[in-house]
C-alpha positions in Angstrom: -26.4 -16.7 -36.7 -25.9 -13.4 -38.3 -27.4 -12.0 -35.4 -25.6 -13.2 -32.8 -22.8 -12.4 -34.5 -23.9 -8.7 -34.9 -24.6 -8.8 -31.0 -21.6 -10.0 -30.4 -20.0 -7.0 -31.8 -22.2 -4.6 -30.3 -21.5 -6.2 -27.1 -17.5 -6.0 -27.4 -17.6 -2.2 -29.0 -19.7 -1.3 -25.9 -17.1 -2.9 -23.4 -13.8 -2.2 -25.4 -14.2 1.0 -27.2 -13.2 3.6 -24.2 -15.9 6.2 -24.0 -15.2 9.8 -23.6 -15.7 11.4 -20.5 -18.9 13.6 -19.8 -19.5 16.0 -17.2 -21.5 13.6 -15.3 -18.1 11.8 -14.6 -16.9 12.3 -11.6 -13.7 13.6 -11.2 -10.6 10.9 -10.7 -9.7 11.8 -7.0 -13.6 12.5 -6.2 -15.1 11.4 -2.9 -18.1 9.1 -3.6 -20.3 11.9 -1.9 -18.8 14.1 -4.4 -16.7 15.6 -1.8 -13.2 16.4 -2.4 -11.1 13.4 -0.7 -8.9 14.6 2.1 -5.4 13.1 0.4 -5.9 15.0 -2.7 -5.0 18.7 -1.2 -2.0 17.1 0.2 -0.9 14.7 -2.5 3.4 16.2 -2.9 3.2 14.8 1.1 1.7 11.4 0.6 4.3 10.9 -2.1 7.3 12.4 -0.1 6.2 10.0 2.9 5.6 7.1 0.6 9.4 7.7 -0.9 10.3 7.6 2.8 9.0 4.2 3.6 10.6 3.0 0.4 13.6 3.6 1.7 13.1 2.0 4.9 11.5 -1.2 3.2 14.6 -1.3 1.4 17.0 -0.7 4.2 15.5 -3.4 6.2 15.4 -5.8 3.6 19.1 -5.2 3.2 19.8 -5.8 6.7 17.8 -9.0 6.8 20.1 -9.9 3.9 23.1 -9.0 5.4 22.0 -11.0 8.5 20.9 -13.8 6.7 24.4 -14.2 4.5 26.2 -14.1 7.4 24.2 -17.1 9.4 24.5 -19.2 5.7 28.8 -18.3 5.8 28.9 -19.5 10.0 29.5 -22.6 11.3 28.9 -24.4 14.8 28.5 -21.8 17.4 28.8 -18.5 15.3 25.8 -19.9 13.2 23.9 -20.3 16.3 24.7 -16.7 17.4 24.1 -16.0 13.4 20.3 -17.3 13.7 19.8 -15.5 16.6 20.5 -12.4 15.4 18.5 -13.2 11.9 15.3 -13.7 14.2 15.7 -10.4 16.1 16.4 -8.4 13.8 13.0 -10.0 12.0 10.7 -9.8 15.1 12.3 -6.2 15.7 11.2 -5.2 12.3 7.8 -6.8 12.7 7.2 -5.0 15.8 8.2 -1.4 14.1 5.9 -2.7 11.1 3.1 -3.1 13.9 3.4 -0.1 15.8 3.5 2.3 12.1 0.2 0.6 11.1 -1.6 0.9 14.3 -0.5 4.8 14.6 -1.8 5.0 10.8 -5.0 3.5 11.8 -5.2 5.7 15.0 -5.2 8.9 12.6 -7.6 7.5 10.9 -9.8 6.7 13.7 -9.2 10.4 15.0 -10.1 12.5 11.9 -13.4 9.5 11.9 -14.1 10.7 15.9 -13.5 14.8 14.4 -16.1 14.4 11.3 -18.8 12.3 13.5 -18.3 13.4 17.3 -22.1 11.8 18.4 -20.6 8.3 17.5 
C-alpha cells in the first residue's frame, strides 16, 4: 500500500508540477519543422483583422436582433413582411459568411501551390 501510495505521488508531481523550460523546447509560435510559422512576422495584422471581424460579428448580430424584435412587435401582414426580412437578412449574412471563408481557404491554397509548385 505504501507503495502505491508513493507512486501515486510520483505520478501526480510528474503531471502537475510545471517543468521549466529547456532549450530543447521549442519556441511557442514554432513550426513543427522548426521553421518560423508564417503568422508570427505579421501577428499586429492578424490581430487588427481579427478586431475587424469582431466588429462585423457584432454588427450583424445586431441587425438580426433588430430584425427579429421587429417581426415579434408586428402583426398580420407586417409580421409576414417582418419574417421575410428576418430570413434575408440571415441567408444574406450566411452567404457573406461563405464567400469570406472560401477566399480564406483560397489564400491558403495559394501560398500551398507557391511553397510546393510540382503538386
Amino acid at each position: 500500500m505504501r507503495r502505491t501510495l508513493s507512486l501515486l505521488a510520483l505520478a501526480i508531481a510528474l503531471f502537475v508540477v510545471p517543468r521549466p523550460a529547456s532549450a530543447q523546447d521549442p519556441p511557442p509560435m514554432a513550426c513543427p519543422a522548426g521553421q518560423e510559422c508564417p503568422m508570427h512576422g505579421d501577428h499586429a495584422a492578424m490581430q487588427a483583422r481579427h478586431a475587424e471581424m469582431m466588429q462585423q460579428h457584432e454588427q450583424a448580430a445586431a441587425r438580426i436582433q433588430q430584425l427579429q424584435d421587429g417581426m415579434h412587435a408586428a402583426s398580420g401582414e407586417a409580421k409576414v413582411q417582418a419574417i421575410e426580412a428576418l430570413l434575408d437578412e440571415m441567408l444574406a449574412q450566411h452567404r457573406a459568411m461563405h464567400e469570406m471563408m472560401m477566399g480564406m481557404h483560397g489564400m491558403k491554397h495559394e501560398g500551398m501551390e507557391a511553397e510546393h509548385p510540382d503538386d
